[in-house]
C-alpha positions as CSV (number, residue, x, y, z in Angstrom):
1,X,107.8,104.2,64.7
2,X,111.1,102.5,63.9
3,X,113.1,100.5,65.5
4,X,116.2,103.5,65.7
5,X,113.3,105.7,66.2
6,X,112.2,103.8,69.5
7,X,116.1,103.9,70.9
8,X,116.6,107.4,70.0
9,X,113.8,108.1,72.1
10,X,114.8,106.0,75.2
11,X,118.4,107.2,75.2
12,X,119.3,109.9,78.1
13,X,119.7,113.5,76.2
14,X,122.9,115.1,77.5
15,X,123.6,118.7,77.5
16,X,127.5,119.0,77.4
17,X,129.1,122.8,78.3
18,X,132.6,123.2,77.8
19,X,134.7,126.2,76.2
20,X,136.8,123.9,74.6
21,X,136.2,122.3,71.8
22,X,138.6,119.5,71.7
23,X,137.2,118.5,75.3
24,X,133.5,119.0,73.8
25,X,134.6,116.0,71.0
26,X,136.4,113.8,73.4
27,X,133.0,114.0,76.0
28,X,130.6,113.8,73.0
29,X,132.6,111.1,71.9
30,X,132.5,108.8,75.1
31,X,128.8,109.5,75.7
32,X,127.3,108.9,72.4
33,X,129.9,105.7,72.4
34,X,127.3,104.4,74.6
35,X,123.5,103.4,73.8
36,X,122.2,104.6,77.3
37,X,123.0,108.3,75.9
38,X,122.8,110.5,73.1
39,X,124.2,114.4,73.5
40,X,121.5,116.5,72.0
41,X,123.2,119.9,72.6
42,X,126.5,121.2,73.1
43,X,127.3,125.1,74.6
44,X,131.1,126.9,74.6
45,X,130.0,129.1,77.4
46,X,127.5,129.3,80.9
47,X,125.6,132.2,79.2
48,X,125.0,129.7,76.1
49,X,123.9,126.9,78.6
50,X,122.0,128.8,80.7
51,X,119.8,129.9,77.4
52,X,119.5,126.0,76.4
53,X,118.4,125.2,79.9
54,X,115.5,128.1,79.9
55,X,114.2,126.1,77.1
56,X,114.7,122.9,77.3
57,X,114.9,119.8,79.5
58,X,117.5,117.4,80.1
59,X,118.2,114.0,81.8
60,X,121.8,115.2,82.5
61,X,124.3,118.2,81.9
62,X,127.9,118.2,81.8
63,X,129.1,121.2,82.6
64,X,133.1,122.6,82.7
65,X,134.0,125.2,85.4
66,X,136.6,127.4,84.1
67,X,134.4,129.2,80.9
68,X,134.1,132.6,79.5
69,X,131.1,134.9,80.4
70,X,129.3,132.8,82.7
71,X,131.5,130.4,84.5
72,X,130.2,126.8,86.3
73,X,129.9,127.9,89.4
74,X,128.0,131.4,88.2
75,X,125.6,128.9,86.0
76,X,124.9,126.9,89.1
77,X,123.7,129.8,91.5
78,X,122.0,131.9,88.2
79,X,119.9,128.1,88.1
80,X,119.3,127.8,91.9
81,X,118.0,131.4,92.0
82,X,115.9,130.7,89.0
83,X,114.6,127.7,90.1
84,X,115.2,126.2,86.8
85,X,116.2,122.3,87.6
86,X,118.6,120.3,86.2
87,X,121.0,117.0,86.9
88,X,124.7,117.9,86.7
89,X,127.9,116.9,86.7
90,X,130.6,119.1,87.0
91,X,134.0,118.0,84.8
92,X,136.7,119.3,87.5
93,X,140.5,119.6,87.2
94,X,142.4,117.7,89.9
95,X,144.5,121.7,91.3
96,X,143.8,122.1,95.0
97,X,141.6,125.5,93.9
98,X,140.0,123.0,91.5
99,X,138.8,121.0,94.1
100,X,137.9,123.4,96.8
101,X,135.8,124.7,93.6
102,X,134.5,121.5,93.4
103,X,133.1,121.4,96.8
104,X,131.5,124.6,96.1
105,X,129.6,123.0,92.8
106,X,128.3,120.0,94.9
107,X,127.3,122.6,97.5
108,X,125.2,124.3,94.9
109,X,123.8,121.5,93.4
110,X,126.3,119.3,91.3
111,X,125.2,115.9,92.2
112,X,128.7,114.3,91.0
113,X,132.0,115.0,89.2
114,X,134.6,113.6,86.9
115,X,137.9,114.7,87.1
116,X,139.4,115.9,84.3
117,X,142.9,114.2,83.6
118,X,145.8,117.1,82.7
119,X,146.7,115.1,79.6
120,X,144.6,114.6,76.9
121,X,146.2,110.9,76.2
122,X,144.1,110.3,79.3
123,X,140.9,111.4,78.3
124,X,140.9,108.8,75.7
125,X,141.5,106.2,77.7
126,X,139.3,102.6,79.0
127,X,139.9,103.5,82.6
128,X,138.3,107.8,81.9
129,X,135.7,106.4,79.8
130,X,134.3,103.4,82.0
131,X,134.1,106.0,84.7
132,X,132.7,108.9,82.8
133,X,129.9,106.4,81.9
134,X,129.2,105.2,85.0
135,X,129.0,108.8,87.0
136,X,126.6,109.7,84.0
137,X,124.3,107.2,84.5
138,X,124.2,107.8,88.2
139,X,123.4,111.4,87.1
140,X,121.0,110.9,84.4
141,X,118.8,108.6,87.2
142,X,119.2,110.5,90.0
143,X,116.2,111.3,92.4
144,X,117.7,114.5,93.0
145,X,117.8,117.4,90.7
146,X,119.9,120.8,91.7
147,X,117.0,121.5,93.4
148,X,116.4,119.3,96.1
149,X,117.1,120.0,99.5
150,X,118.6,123.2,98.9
151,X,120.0,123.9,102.4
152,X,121.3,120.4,103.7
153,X,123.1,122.6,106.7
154,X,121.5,122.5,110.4
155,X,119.2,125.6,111.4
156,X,119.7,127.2,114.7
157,X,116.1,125.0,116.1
158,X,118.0,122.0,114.9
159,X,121.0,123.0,116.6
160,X,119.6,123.5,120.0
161,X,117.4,120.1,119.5
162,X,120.9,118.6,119.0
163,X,121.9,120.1,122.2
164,X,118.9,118.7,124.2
165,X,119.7,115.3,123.0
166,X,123.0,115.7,124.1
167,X,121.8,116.2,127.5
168,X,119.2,114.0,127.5
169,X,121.6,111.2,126.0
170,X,123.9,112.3,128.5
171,X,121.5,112.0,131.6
172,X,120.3,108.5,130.6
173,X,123.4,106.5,128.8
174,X,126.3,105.4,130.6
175,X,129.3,105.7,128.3
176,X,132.1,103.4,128.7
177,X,135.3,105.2,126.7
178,X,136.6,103.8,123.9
179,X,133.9,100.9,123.2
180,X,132.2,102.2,119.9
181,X,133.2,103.4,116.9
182,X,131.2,105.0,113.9
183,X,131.8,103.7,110.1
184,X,130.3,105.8,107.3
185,X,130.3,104.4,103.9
186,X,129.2,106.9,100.8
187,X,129.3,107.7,97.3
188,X,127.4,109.7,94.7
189,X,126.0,112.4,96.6
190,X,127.9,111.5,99.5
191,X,129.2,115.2,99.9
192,X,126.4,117.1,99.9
193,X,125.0,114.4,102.4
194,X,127.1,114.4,104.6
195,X,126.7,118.2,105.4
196,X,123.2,117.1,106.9
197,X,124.9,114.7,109.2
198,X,128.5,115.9,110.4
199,X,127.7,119.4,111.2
200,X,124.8,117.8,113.4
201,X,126.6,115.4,115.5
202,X,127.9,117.2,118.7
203,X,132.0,117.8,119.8
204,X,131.2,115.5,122.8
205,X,130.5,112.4,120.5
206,X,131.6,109.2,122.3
207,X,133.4,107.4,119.4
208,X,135.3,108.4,117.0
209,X,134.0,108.7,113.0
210,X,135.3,106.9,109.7
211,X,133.9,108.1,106.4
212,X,134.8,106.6,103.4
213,X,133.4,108.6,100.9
214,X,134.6,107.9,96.9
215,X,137.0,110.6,95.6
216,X,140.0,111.2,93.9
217,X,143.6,112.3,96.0
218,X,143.5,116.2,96.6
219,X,139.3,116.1,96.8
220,X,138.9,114.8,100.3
221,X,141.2,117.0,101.9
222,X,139.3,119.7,100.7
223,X,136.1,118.4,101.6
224,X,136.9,117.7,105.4
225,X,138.2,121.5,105.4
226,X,134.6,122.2,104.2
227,X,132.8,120.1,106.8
228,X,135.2,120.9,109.8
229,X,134.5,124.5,109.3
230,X,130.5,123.7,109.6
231,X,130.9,121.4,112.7
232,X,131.1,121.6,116.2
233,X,132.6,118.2,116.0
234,X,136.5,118.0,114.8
235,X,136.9,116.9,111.3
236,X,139.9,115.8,109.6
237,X,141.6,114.1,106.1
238,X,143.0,111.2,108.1
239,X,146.8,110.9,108.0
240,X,148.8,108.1,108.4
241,X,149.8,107.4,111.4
242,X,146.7,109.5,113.4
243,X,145.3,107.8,116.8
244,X,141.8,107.5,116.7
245,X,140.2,110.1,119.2
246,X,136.9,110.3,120.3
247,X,134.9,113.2,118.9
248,X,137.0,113.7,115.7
249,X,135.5,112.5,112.3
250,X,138.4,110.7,109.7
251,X,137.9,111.3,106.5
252,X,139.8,108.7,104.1
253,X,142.4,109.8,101.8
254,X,141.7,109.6,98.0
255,X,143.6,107.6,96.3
256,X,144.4,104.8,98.6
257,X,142.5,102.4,101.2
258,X,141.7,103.2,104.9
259,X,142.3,100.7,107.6
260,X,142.2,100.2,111.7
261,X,145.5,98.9,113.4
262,X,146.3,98.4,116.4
263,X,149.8,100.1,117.7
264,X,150.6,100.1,121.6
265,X,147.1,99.5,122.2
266,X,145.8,102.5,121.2
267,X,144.0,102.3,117.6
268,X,145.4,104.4,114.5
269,X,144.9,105.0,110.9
270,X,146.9,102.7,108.3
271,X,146.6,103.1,104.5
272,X,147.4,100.5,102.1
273,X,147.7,100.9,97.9
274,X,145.9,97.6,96.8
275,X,144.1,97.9,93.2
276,X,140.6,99.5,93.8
277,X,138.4,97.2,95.0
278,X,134.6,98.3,93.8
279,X,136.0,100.5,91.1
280,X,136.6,102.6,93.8
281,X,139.8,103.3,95.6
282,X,139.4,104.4,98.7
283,X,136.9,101.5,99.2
284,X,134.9,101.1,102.3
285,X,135.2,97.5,102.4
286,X,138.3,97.6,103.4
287,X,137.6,100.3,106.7
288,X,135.2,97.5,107.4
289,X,137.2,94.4,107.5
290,X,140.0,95.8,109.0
291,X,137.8,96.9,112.0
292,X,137.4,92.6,113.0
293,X,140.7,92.8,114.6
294,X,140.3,96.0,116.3
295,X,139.6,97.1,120.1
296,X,136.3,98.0,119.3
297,X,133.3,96.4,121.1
298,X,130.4,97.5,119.0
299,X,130.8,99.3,115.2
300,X,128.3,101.4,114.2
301,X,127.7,100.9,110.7
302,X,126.5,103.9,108.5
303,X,125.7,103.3,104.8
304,X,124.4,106.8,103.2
305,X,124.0,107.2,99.1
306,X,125.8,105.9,96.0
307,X,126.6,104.1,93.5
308,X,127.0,100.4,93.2
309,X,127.7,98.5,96.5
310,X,131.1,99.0,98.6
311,X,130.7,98.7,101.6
312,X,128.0,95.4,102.1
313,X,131.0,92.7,101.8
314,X,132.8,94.2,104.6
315,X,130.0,94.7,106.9
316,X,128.9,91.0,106.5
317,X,131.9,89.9,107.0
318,X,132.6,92.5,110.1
319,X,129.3,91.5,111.6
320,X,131.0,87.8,111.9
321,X,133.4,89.3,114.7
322,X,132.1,92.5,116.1
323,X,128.5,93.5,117.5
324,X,127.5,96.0,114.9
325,X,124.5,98.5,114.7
326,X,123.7,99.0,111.4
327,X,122.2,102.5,109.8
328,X,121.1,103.1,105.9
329,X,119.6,106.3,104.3
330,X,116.1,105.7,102.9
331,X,115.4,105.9,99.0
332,X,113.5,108.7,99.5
333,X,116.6,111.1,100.3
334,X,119.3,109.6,98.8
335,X,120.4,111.2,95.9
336,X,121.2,107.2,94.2
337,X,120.0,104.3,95.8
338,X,122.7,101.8,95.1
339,X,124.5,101.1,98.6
340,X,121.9,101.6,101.2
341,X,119.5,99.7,98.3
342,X,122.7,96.6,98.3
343,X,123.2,96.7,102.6
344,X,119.3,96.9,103.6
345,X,118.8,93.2,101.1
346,X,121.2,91.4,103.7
347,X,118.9,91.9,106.3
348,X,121.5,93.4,108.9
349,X,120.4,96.8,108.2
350,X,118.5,98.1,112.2
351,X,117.2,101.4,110.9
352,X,116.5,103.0,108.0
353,X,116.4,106.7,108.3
354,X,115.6,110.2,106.4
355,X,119.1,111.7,106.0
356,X,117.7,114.1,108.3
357,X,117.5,111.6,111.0
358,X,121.1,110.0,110.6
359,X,122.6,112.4,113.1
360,X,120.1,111.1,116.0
361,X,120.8,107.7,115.7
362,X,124.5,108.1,115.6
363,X,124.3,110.3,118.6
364,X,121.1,107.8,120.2
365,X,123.7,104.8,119.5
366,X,127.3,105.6,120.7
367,X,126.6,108.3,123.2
368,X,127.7,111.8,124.1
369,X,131.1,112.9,126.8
């Protein structure tokens, strides 16, 4: 076998879907651009796809959502109910119906998206492609397949256990109000994750709830609609300006970086515009390190799937002024193993937990009302 031979045969074969052809070019154009990946199909439609994907395997699709026929979000549930697996990535436009669309694509089984720019100058940018590239490769090596864990959402026996450990929690821990705060970190998969946590933490939560999780402006809005409407617990895209409550969860706002202040002695939300830091703007690092100066006694520390790192720097650093209590999601569940992987090798992680099992310990840690 030759040489080419050899690295056509360890590149990752993409299936791209899009009705467009110009945007089928610019995509093919990016990923065979880079040696990791080589497209070995191309569809116009979901019904075309979904005919390639009967027959064939791939380590990644990208798939439009707007298409003739069989749309992206059709192809998705026509798969699930099939059973016929497959790592995607859903190209999404940046409309507030495009995102809540979104959401519903990662609910049934989109493991990441890209959003698409509205001009086409963009598309052919550094700053598209480098991120293109790098949500691909987190697809392409995903543990998770459209397949896995196909209800993340808590069943009714899940929801009364939730209810006895409220009691029990309640019974046995003495709560001192406003002492602990809980700081989520995620990424690539982070969505879909964080439907097995949120919904199972109870409205009577001692502490408030930051999640950082990587998205672009008009995304997170629509995901804390989505998770808010699952949850007994209040959820919320955080504004500017909110006072931190107990038993509400603060989503950050895409697009710009989530901090603690302290106004009148009460804690509130404060965003800032730096550059990204990461590659990722809102980036957790900064959620972290702003909580050094806060009120808070003791931060909970909760680092759940993705890409890359964000999210270790400012916990180190945090943990050089504030008691923390430190929770990771295992390799086993999370969809990429990047930031649990990068937090658990400084040796601060305390537990290491099945996503299943994040929930408990948030609710074991910081106590119920």
């Amino acid at each position: 076998m030759t040489v080419n031979e050899n690295n056509l045969k360890s590149k990752k074969k993409i299936l791209v879907v899009d009705d467009s052809a110009l945007m089928r070019r610019v995509m093919c154009d990016i990923i065979n651009s880079d040696e990791r990946f080589q497209v070995v199909e191309q569809a116009f439609d979901g019904e075309a796809a979904y005919a390639l994907l009967k027959q064939n395997q791939y380590d990644a699709v990208v798939l439009d959502v707007n298409m003739p026929k069989i749309n992206g979000i059709q192809l998705l549930r026509i798969l699930q109910k099939d059973r016929i697996r497959a790592r995607i990535m859903v190209a999404s436009t940046d409309t507030r119906e495009g995102a809540s669309v979104t959401m519903e694509a990662l609910d049934l089984g989109a493991i990441d998206f890209i959003e698409k720019p509205a001009k086409i100058v963009y598309l052919k940018g550094d700053e598209f492609k480098e991120k293109f590239l790098d949500i691909l490769q987190a697809v392409a090596t995903s543990r998770q397949t459209n397949l896995s864990a196909a209800s993340a959402l808590p069943t009714q026996k899940e929801e009364q256990h939730t209810q006895k450990l409220v009691s029990l929690v309640r019974k046995s821990t003495p709560v001192t109000a406003g002492q602990k705060i809980v700081a989520l970190a995620c990424s690539t998969g982070g969505p879909k994750a964080l439907q097995s946590v949120i919904p199972r933490l109870p409205a009577e939560l001692a502490a408030p709830v930051l999640i950082v999780q990587h998205m672009p402006k008009g995304f997170t809005q629509s995901l804390a609609e989505r998770l808010d409407s699952l949850s007994p617990i209040k959820v919320k895209e955080a504004a500017e300006g909110d006072v931190i409550e107990n038993g509400t969860v603060y989503i950050a706002m895409g697009g710009k970086h989530m901090n603690v202040a302290s106004k009148g002695g009460k804690s509130v939300i404060t965003y800032t515009d730096e550059p990204p830091r990461e590659g990722v703007k809102p980036c957790a690092n900064y959620m972290y390190e702003s909580l050094m100066n806060s009120n808070y006694a003791q931060i909970v520390c909760v680092v759940l799937t993705g890409m890359g790192a964000d999210g270790t720097k400012g916990i180190v650093n945090l943990e050089t002024a504030k008691k923390i209590h430190v929770i990771a999601q295992d390799e086993a569940t999370s969809t990429v193993y990047g930031m649990p992987k990068a937090i658990a090798a400084t040796g601060l992680v305390n537990q290491v937990v099945p996503l299943d099992g994040v929930a408990q310990e948030i609710i074991m840690n910081v106590g119920v009302r």
